[in-house]
C-alpha positions as CSV (number, residue, x, y, z in Angstrom):
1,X,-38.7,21.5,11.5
2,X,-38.4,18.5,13.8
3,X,-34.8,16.9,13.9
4,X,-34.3,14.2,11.7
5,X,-33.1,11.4,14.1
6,X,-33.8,7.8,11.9
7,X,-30.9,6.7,10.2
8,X,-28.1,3.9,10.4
9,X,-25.3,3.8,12.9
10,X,-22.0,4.1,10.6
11,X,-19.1,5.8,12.0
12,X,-18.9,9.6,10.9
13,X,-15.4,11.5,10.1
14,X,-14.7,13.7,12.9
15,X,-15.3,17.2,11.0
16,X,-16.2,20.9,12.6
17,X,-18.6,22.7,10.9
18,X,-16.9,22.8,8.0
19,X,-13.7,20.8,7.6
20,X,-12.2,18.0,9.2
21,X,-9.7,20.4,11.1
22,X,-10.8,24.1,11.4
23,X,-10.1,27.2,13.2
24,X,-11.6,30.4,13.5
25,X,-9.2,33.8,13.3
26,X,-11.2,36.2,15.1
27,X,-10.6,39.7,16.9
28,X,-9.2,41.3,14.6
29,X,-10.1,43.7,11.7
30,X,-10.9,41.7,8.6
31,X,-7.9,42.8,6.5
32,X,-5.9,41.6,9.4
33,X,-7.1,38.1,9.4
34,X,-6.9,38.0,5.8
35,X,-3.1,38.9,6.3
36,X,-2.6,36.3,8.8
37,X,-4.1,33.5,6.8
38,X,-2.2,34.2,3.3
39,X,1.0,34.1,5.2
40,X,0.5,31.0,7.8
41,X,-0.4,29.2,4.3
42,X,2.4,30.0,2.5
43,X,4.4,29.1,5.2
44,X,2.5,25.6,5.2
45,X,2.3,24.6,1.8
46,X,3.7,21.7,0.7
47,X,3.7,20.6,4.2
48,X,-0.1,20.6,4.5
49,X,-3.3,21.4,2.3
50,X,-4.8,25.1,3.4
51,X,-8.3,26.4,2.4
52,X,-9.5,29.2,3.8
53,X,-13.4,30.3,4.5
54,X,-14.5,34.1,4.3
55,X,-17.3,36.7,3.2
56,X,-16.7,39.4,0.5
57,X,-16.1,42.5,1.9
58,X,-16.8,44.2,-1.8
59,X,-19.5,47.3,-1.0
60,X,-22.0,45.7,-4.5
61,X,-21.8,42.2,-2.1
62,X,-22.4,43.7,1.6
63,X,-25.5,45.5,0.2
64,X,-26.8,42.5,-1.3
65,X,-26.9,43.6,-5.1
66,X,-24.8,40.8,-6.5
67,X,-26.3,38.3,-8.8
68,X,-25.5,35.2,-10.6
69,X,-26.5,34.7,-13.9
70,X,-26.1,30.7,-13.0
71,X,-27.0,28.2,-10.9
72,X,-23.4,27.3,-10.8
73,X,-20.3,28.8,-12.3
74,X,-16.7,27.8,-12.9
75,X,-14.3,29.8,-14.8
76,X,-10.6,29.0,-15.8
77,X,-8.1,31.4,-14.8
78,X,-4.5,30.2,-15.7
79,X,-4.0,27.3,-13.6
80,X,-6.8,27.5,-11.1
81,X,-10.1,27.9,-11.1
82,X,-12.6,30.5,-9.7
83,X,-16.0,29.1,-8.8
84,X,-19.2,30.7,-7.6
85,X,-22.7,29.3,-7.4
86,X,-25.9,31.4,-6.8
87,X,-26.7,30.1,-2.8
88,X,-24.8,29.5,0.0
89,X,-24.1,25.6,0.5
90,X,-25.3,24.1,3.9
91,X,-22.4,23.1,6.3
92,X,-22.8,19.6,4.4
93,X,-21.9,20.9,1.4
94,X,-19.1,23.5,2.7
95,X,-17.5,20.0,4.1
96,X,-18.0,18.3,0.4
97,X,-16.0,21.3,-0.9
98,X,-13.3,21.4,2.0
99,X,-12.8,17.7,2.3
100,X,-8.9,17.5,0.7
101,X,-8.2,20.3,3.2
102,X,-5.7,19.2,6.1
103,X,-6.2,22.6,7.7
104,X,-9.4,25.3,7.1
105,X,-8.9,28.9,8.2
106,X,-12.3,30.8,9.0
107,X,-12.6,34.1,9.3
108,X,-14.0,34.1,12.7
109,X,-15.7,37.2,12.1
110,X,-18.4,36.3,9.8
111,X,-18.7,32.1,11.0
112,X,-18.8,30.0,13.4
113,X,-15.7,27.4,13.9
114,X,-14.5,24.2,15.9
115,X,-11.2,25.9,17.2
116,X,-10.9,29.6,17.5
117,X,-7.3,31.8,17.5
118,X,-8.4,35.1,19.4
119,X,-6.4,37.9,17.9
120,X,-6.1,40.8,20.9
121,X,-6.3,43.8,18.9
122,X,-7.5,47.3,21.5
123,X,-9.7,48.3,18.9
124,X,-11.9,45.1,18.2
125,X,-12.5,44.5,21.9
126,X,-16.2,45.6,21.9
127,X,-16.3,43.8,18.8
128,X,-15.0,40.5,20.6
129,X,-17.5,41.4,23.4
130,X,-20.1,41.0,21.1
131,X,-18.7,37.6,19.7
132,X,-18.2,35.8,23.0
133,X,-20.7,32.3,22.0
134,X,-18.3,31.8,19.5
135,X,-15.1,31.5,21.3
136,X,-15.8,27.8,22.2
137,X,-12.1,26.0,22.2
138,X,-9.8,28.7,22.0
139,X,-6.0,27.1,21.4
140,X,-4.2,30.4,20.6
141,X,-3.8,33.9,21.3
142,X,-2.6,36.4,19.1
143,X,-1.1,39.6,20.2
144,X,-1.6,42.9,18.0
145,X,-1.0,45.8,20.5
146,X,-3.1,45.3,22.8
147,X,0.0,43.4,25.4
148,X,-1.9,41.9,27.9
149,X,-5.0,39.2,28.3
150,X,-8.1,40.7,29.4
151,X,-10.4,39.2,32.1
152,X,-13.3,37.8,30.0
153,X,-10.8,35.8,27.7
154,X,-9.2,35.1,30.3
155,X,-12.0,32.9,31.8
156,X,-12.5,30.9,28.4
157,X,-8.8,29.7,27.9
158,X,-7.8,26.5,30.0
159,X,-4.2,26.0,31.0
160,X,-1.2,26.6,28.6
161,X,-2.5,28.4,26.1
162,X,0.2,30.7,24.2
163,X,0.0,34.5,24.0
164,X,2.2,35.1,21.0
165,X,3.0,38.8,19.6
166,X,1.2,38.9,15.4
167,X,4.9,39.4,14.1
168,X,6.4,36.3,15.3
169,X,5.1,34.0,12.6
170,X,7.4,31.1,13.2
171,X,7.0,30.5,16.7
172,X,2.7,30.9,15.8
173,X,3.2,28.2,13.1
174,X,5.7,25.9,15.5
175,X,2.6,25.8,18.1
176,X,0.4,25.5,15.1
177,X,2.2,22.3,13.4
178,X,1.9,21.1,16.8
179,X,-1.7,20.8,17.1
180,X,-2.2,19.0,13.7
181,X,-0.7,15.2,14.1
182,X,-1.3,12.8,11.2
183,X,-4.1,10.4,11.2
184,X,-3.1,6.6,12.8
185,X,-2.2,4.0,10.0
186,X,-4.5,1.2,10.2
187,X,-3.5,-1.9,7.5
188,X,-5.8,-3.8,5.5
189,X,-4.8,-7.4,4.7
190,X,-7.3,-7.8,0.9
191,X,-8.4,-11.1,1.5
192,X,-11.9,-11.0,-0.3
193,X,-10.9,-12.8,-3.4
194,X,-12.1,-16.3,-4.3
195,X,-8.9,-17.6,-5.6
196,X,-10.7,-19.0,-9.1
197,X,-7.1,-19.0,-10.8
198,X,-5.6,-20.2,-7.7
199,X,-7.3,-23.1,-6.9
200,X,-7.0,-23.2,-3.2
201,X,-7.3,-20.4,-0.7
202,X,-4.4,-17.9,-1.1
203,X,-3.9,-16.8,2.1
204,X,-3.4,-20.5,3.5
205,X,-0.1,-20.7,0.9
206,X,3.1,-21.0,2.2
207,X,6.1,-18.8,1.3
208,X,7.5,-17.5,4.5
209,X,7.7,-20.5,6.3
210,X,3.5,-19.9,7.9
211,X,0.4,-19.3,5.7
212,X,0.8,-16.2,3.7
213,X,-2.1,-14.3,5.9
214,X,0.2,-15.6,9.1
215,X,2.8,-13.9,7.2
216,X,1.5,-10.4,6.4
217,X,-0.1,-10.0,9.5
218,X,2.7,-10.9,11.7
219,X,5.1,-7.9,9.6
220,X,2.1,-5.7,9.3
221,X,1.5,-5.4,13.1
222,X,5.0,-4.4,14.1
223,X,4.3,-1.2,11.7
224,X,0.4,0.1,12.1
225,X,-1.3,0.6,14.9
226,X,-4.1,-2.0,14.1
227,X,-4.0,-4.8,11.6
228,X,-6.8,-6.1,10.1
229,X,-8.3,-8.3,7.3
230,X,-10.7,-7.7,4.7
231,X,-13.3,-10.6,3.7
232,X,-15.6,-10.5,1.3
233,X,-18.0,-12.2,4.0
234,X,-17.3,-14.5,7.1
235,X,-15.1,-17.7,6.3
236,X,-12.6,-19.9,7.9
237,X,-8.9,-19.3,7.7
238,X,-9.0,-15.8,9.2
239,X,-7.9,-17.2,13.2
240,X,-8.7,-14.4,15.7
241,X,-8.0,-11.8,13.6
242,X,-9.9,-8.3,13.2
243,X,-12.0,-8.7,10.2
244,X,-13.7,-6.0,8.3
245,X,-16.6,-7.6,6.0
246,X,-16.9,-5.8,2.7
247,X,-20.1,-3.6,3.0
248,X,-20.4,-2.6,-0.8
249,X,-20.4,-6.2,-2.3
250,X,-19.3,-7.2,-5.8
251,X,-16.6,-4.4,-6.0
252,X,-13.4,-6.5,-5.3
253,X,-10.8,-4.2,-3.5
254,X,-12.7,-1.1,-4.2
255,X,-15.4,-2.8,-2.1
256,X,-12.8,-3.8,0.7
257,X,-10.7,-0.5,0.6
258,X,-14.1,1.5,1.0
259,X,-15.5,-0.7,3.8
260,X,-12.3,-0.3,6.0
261,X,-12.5,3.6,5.5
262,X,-16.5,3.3,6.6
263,X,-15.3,1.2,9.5
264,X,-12.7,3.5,10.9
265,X,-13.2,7.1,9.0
266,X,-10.3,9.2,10.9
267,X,-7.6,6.5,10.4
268,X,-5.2,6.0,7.3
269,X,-5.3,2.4,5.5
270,X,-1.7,1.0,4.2
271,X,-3.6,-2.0,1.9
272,X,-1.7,-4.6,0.8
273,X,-3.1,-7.5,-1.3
274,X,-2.9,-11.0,0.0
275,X,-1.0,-12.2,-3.4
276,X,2.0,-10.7,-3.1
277,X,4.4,-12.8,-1.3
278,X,7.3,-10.1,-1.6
279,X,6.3,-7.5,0.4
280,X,8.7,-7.4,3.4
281,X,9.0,-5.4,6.6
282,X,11.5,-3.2,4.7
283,X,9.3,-2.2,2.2
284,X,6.4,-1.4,4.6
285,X,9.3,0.7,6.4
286,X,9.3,2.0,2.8
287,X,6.2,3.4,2.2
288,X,4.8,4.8,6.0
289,X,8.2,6.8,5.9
290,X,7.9,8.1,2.6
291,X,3.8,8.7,3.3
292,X,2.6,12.5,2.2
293,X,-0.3,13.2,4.8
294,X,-1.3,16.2,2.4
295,X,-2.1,13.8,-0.5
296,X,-5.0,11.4,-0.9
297,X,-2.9,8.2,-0.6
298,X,0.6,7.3,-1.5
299,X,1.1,4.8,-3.7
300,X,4.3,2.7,-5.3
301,X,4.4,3.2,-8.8
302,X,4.5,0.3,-10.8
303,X,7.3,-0.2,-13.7
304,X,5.4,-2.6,-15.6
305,X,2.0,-0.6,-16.0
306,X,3.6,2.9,-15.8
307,X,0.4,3.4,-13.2
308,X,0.3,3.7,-9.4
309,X,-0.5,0.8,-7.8
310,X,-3.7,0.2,-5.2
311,X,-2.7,-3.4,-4.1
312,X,0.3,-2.0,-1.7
313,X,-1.0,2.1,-1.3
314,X,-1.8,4.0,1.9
315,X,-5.1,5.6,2.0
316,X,-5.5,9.1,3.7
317,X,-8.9,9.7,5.5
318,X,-10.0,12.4,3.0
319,X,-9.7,9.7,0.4
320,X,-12.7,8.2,1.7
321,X,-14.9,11.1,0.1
322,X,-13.3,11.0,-3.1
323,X,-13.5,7.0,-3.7
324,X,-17.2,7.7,-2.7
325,X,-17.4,9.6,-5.5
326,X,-16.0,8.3,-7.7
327,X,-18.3,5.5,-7.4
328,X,-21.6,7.6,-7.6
329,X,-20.2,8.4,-11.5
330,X,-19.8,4.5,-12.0
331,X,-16.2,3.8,-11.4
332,X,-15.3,1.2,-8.9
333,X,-11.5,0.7,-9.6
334,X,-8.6,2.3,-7.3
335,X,-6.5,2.6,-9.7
336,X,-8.6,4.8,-11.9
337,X,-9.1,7.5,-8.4
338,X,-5.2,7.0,-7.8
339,X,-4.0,8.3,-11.6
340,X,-6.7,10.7,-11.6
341,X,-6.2,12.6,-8.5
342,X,-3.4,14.3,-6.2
343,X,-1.3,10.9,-5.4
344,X,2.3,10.6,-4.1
345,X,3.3,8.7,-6.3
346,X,7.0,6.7,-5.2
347,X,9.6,4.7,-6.9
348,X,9.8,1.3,-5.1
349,X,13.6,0.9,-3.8
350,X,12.9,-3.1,-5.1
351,X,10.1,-3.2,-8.0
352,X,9.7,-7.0,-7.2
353,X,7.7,-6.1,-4.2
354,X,4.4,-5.8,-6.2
355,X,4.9,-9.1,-8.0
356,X,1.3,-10.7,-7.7
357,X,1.4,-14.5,-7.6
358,X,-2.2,-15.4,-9.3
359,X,-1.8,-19.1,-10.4
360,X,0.0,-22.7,-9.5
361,X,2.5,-21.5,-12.1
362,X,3.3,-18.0,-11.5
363,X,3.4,-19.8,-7.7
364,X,5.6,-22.8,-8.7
365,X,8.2,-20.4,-11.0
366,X,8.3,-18.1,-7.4
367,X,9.4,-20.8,-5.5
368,X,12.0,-22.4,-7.8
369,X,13.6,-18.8,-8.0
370,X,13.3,-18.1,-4.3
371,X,15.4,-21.6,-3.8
372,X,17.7,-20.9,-6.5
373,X,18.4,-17.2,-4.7
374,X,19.1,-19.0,-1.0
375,X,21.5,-21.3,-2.6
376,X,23.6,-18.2,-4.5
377,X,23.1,-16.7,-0.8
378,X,24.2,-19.9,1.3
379,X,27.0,-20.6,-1.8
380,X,28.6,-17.0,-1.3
381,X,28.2,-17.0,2.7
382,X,30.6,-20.6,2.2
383,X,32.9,-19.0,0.6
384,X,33.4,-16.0,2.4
């Protein structure tokens, strides 16, 4: 089959075959590598999501008798869920199944991987021999008797990469946490709105002293790495700033949110809605250091609706796929993916922080309160 080459430049996720971050145990017998893998992830959980990728080693599956009755096949047991479908997925759809994993472990014995951990074990050497196309980015060796490296691994590792004894499993996962560092946070200034209720551009108001995109931009860019705003298309008002022009039109934030995660796939979004003139450098502070990487987004929760809320919520890479989805069943609002899926979900230190101001009046009664607070404040600095 000729490769299919036609198709339009968009930015892809950086993934391996599988998962966005994968490595390959291999070296060792299987029951080994299985061993390795259930502890590392118990050792990781909460910290980071694990999956792991194997083949049966049951005798009824090696020989090839084993039959669905089922296209495809999930079954409830307790609290998780056991699920088995009658072919093998392409890597396409291995990476559809893995894409809320932080971490994949392969079994490096029966596949392929993007990063391989050689286990030195003297009795799997031959094997190993055998094995040696797929040791392509080795970044740890693992010791399991064998005490020494030999010559043809040897030539395959670059400088600095550990020999560690099987048994030390903290000093494996110290080097391990090492070589998994969070995605960047990008922010996303939702500027896409036509301001109907408004009446005027809301991003040209004034409560800070400069327009209210001046504002944001100005706190935003002392936090995230880049800073940019989200139009609905090309218009005045936006100076020399990065813009990101909504690529799924008519869909309001979900539109905006989903073209900033198209644009830059491998970096997380902190969004934060043009119309709220609380939001402060504190509360950015706020949310980045209370951000879970291991969850979809984080997201303040909001005491009025009882509900997360997507106007002020950072956006993990891996929650690119699931919005995506959610939109192929008809749904185009975040805060429908953010109640239905696995959310940090934070109490605000200051609820008034995801005040929208929608109208001249909710704008006028924001300003009269905002003067009445600086007088209280320049009233008790006086008498002090």
């Amino acid at each position: 089959m000729k490769k299919h080459t036609k198709h339009s430049q968009i930015a892809r996720p950086s993934f391996g075959k599988y998962a966005r971050k994968e490595w390959g145990i291999i070296g060792a017998p299987c029951g080994i590598i299985q061993e390795l893998a259930k502890n590392w992830s118990a050792k990781l959980q909460g910290q980071m999501k694990v999956g792991y990728l194997d083949a049966s080693h049951k005798k009824e599956h090696l020989e090839g008798t084993v039959h669905s009755d089922f296209d495809m096949q999930v079954e409830k047991q307790g609290n998780a869920l056991q699920s088995n479908t009658a072919s093998e997925p392409s890597h396409f759809g291995y990476r559809r199944m893995f894409q809320e994993a932080d971490l994949l472990l392969v079994n490096g014995n029966h596949f392929e991987s993007q990063q391989q951990i050689v286990v030195l074990d003297p009795g799997k050497l031959d094997s190993l021999l055998r094995k040696l196309d797929r040791l392509t980015d080795i970044i740890l060796l693992i010791d399991n008797g064998l005490g020494h490296i030999p010559d043809f691994i040897q030539k395959r590792i670059g400088d600095g990469v550990p020999f560690i004894h099987k048994d030390e499993t903290d000093i494996i996962l110290s080097y391990l946490r090492q070589q998994i560092t969070p995605a960047p946070i990008y922010s996303l200034i939702l500027n896409g709105g036509k301001s109907t209720r408004m009446g005027q551009d809301k991003s040209t108001l004034d409560y800070h002293g400069k327009s209210q995109l001046d504002y944001l931009h100005d706190i935003l860019s002392t936090q995230c790495e880049r800073t940019f705003v989200s139009v609905s298309e090309q218009k005045g008002s936006q100076g020399n700033y990065e813009i990101i022009e909504d690529q799924f039109k008519g869909l309001g934030a979900y539109g905006g949110i989903l073209s900033a995660l198209m644009k830059h796939p491998d970096a997380a979004w902190l969004v934060v809605a043009i119309d709220m003139p609380n939001i402060n450098g504190d509360s950015i502070s706020e949310i980045i250091s209370k951000r879970n990487t291991s969850k979809c987004a984080t997201a303040f929760l909001n005491p009025e609706t009882q509900f997360p809320d997507p106007l002020f919520t950072i956006f993990e890479p891996k929650s690119y796929g699931i919005l995506l989805h959610y939109l192929s069943m008809g749904y185009a609002c975040p805060r429908k993916m953010l109640i239905n899926e696995d959310v940090h979900v934070i109490q605000p230190n200051d609820a008034a922080i995801l005040l929208n101001i929608n109208t001249p009046e909710e704008r006028e009664e924001f300003l009269v309160r905002k003067t009445k607070r600086q007088e209280l404040s320049e009233e008790a600095t006086e008498y002090k």
